[in-house]
C-alpha positions in Angstrom: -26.8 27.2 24.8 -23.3 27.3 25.3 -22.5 23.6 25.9 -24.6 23.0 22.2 -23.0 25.4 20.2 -19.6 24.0 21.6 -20.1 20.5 21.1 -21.8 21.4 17.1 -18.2 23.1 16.9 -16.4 19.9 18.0 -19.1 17.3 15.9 -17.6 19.5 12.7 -14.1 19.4 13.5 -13.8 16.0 14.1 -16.0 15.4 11.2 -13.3 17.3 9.1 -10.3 15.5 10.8 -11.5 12.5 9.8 -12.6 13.4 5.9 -9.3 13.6 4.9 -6.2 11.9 5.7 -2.6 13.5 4.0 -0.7 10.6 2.9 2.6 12.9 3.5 1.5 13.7 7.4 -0.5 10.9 8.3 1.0 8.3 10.8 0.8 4.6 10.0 -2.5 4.2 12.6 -4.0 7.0 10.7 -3.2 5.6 6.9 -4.4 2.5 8.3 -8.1 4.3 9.2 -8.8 4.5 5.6 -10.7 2.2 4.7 -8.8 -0.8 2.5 -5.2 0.5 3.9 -3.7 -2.2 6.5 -0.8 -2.6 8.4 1.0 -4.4 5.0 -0.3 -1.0 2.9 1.0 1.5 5.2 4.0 -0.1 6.7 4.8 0.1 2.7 3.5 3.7 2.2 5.6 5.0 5.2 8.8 3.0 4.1 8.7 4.7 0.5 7.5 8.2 2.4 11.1 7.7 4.6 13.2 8.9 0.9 10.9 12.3 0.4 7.5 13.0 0.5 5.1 12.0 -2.3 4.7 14.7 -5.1 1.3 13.2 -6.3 -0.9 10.6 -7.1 1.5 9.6 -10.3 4.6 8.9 -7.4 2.3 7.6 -4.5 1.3 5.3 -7.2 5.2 4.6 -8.8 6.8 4.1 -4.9 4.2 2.3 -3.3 3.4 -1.5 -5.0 -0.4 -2.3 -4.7 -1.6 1.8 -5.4 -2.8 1.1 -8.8 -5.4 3.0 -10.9 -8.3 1.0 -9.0 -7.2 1.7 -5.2 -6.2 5.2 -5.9 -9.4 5.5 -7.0 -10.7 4.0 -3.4 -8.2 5.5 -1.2 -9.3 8.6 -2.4 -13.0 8.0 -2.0 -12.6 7.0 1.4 -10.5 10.7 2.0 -6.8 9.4 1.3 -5.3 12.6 -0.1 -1.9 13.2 -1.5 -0.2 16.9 -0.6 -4.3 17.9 -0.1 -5.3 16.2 -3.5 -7.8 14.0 -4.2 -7.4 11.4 -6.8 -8.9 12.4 -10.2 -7.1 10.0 -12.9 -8.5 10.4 -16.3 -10.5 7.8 -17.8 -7.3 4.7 -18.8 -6.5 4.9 -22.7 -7.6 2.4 -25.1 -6.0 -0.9 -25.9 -7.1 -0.3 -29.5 -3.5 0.3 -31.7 -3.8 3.7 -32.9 -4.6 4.1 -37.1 -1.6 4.4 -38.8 -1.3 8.1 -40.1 -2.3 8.0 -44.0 0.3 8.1 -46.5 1.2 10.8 -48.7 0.7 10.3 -52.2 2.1 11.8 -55.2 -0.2 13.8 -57.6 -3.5 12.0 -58.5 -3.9 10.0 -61.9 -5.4 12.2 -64.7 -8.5 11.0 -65.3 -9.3 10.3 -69.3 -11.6 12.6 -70.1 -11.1 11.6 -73.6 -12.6 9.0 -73.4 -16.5 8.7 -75.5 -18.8 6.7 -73.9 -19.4 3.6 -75.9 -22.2 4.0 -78.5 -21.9 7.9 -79.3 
């Protein structure tokens, strides 16, 4: 009974250890566990990690060339975290130019009132 509960104990560990890696703690063999990091991805993560850890997403994603919108988006997915946080970009603005604010006018035209309809 023993020997189950103990290795149920270990099965969840390691089942957490590997859920999420910290991109701030991780070593390069761990960064390179998560799925669609290789050697080129994380020799570059821990190069721009050697001048400070990452504050977030937003600087991962400014330091690092190639951590874009898209792989944050899988890095995350496949437990990449940054400082404990998963990746949760809101949805990329529009390409659309924005409508031009509309322009203040001066008073409205009186409109004649005077005027009879034609035949009266």
């Amino acid at each position: 009974m023993f020997k189950l509960i103990a290795t149920a104990l270990l099965a969840l560990l390691s089942a957490a250890a590997f859920a999420a890696v910290d991109v701030n703690k991780a070593s390069q063999g761990e960064l390179e566990a998560v799925k669609g990091i290789g050697p080129g991805m994380s020799t570059k993560i821990v190069a721009a990690r050697k001048s400070g850890p990452f504050a977030n997403w937003g600087d991962l994603q400014s330091r690092v060339k190639g951590v874009g919108h898209g792989n944050a988006t899988k890095f995350s997915a496949d437990g990449l975290t940054v400082n404990g946080a998963s990746y949760a970009a809101a949805a990329p603005a529009s390409k659309a130019p924005a409508k031009p604010a509309a322009k203040a006018t001066g008073p409205k035209p009186a409109q004649n009132k005077s005027a009879t309809p034609a035949g009266k």
